[in-house]
Every structure is written in C-alpha cells, then in structure tokens.
C-alpha positions in Angstrom: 0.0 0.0 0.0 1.4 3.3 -0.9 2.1 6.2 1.9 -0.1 8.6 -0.8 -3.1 5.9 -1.1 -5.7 8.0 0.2 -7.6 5.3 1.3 -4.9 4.2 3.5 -5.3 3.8 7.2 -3.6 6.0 8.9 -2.5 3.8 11.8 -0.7 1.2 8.9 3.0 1.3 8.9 2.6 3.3 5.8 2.5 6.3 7.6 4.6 7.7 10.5 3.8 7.8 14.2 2.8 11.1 15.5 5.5 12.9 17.8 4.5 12.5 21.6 4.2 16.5 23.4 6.3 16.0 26.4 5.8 19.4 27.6 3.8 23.3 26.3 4.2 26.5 27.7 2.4 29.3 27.4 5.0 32.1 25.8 2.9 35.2 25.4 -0.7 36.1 25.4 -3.1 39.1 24.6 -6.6 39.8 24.6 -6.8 37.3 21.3 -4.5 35.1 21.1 -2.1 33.1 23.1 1.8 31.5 21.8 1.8 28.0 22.8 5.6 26.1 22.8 5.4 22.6 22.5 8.1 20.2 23.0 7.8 16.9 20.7 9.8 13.7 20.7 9.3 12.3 17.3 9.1 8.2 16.6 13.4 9.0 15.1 13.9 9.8 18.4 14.5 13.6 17.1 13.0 16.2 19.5 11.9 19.7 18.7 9.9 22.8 19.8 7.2 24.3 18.0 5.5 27.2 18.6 2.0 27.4 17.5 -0.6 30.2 17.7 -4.1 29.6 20.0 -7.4 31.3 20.8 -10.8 30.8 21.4 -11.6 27.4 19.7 -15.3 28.6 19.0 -14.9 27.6 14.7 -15.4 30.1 12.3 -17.7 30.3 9.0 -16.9 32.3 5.6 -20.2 32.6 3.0 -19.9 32.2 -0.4 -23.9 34.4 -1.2 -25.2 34.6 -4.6 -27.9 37.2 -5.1 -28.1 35.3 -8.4 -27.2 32.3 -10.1 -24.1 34.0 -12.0 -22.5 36.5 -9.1 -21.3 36.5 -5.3 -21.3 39.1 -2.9 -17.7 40.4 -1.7 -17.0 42.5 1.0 -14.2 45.1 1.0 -12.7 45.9 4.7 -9.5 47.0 6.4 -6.7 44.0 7.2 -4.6 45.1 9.8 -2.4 42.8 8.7 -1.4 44.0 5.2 -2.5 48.0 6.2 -4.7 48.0 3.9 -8.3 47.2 2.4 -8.9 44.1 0.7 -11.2 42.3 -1.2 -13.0 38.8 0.9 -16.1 37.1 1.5 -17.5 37.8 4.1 -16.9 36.0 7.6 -16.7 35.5 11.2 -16.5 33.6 14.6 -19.2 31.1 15.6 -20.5 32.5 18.9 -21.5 30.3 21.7 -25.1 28.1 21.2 -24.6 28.9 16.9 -24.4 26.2 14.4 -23.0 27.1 11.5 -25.7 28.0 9.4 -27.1 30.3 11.8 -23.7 31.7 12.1 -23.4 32.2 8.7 -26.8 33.7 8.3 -26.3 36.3 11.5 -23.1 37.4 9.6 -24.2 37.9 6.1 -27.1 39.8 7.7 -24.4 41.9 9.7 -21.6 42.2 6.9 -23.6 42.5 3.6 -27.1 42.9 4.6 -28.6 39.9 3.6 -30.0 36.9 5.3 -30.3 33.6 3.3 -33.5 31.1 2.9 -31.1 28.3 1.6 -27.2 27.4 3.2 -25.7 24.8 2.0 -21.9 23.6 3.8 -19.6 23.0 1.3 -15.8 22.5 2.7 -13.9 23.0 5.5 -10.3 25.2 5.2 -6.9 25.6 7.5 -4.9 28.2 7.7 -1.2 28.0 8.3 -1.8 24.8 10.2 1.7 24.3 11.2 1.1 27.4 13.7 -2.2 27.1 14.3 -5.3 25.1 14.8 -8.1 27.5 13.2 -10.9 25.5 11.2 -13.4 27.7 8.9 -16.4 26.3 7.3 -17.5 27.7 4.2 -21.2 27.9 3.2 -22.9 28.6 -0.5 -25.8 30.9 0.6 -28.7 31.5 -2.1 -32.4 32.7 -2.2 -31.0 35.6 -0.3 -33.5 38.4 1.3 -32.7 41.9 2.7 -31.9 41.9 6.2 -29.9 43.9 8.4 -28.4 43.1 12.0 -25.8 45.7 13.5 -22.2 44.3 13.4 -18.9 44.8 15.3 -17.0 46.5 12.4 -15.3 49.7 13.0 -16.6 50.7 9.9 -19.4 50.2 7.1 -18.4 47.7 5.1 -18.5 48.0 1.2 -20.4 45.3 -0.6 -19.4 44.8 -4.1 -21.1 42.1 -6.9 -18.9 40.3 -8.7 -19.4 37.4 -11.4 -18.1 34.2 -10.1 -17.2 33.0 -13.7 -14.9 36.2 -13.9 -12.5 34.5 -10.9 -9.3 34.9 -13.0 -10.0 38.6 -13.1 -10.2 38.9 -9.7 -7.0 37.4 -9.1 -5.5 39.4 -11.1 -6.4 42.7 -8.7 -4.3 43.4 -6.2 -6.3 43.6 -3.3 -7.8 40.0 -3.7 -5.3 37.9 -2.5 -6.9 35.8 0.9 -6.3 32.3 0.0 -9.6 30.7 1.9 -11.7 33.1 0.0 -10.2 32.4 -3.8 -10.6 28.3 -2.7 -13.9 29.0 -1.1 -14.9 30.5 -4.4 -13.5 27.8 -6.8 -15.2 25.2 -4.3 -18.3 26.7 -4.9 -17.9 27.2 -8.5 -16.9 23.9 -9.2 -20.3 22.5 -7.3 -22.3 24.5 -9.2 -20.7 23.7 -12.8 -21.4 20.5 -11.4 -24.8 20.7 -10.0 -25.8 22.6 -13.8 -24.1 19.3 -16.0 -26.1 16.9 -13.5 -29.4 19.0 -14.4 -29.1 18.7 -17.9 -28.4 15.2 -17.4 -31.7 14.7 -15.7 -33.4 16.5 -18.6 -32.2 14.5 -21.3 
C-alpha cells in the first residue's frame, strides 16, 4: 500500500507515528491570542519545539452568497495585517449556542445585509496549520433576502457584486489575495458547474 493511497489507514506502517508532546508552555498572550511552545519527541527519536498560535476554539464560518445564479457578494474591509483594504467574502467567529448555518446567516445579515433562505456547507479550510489550529467552514448561501443586524466593524463595510465565472480577473487585482476566500470561491464554482451538468443530465 502506498504512503499517498488516500484510502490508507492512517494507523498502517505506511504512515509515521505522530510525535509525543512531552511538555507546552504558554509564551505570550493578549486579549486574542495566546503563543503556545510545544516540546515533541518524534518516533526517530528527534526532538523539537514548535511554537504554534491559540485562541478561542469557537470555529469560524466564511459565506460564499449569490444574489443570483451568475454573481457572489464580496466585502471590502480593512486587514490590519497587510494595512490596507482588501477584497473577501464575508466572515466570522461562531459564537457560543450557533451552528453554523445560523452563524453564517447572522453574519451575512451583519456584513452584507442579507440573510439567506437556503445554506448549504460546502468545505472545511486551515490556515497556516503548522502554527495554528483555526478551522473555517465555508457555506454557499442563495435565495437571499434583505436583512440587516448591526455588526462589530469599525466601519461600514462596502459590498461589491462580482461574477463568479470572472475568478481569474479577480486574481488578477491586487487587493484580492486571501487564500480561503479564492478556494472558497472555486469550491463553490466547481459544485455548481457541477450541480448545472447533473441537471441537464436529468433532462435528457
């Protein structure tokens, strides 16, 4: 069996052992995040400390929202990171007693002013996961209605429409560059090129 046989088990000695954590300290923590060391021993016998980066484990959602069958809602806000605005779907934390889909619904209401009648989970995305544990689930939202609910943002959030066939154009704009957002969008696009080709099937 080979080590990249993805139906493989993972405990067959295809695959390696994980490292054991023989010790984590907490390095350094603000109001959002916490630096976490671990020691590992790994099954070589090779040891080594990894720092990873930790928070509230509370799952996060990002909505893919059509208004129509051809074009997606995209939100443009302020990344402290880069010091500038960019281009994203919109997104958010799960708060406590939300699935999901009512997370994703209470932040579409809040970032783009819709609420949707139909969400549908489509994939689940990491980020960085060699420093850091975040999940997000992405969600195709359709059948969308005005609704408003008041939002944390500094700021009022532009909405802009954009075709989702056009994706190469986007990427070709500077300020669209956040990696879940462009594989959220090709997951979505793909299921939907798909979900078409199976309907014409049906009709033949």
């Amino acid at each position: 069996m080979s080590q990249h046989d993805s139906t493989a088990d993972h405990t067959s000695p295809g695959y390696l052992k994980k490292p054991q954590i023989t010790a984590r300290n907490t390095v350094a923590q603000s109001r959002l995040f916490q630096i976490e060391a671990l020691d590992l021993c790994f099954s070589n016998g090779e040891e080594r400390q990894f720092e990873r980066l930790t928070g509230a484990d509370r799952g996060a959602v990002m909505i893919v929202a059509m208004p129509d069958p051809e074009h997606v809602l995209l939100i443009r806000e302020y990344a402290a990171g880069f010091e500038d605005y960019v281009l994203t779907l919109p997104k958010g934390l799960v708060d406590p007693g939300e699935d999901i889909v009512t997370a994703a619904n209470r932040e579409l209401m809040e970032e783009c002013g819709f609420g949707a009648h139909h969400l549908e989970p489509l994939a689940e995305l990491s980020l960085a996961p060699n420093y850091m544990r975040h999940r997000m689930q992405v969600l195709l939202a359709t059948d969308l209605y005005p609704k408003r609910l008041p939002g944390d943002e500094p700021e009022p959030l532009i909405v802009e429409t954009h075709a989702l066939e056009e994706l190469p154009a986007l990427l070709m704009r500077e300020d669209f560059h956040e990696a879940r957002a462009i594989a959220a969008l090709y997951i979505a696009r793909d299921k939907l090129r798909e979900d078409k080709r199976n309907s014409a099937t049906n009709l033949l």
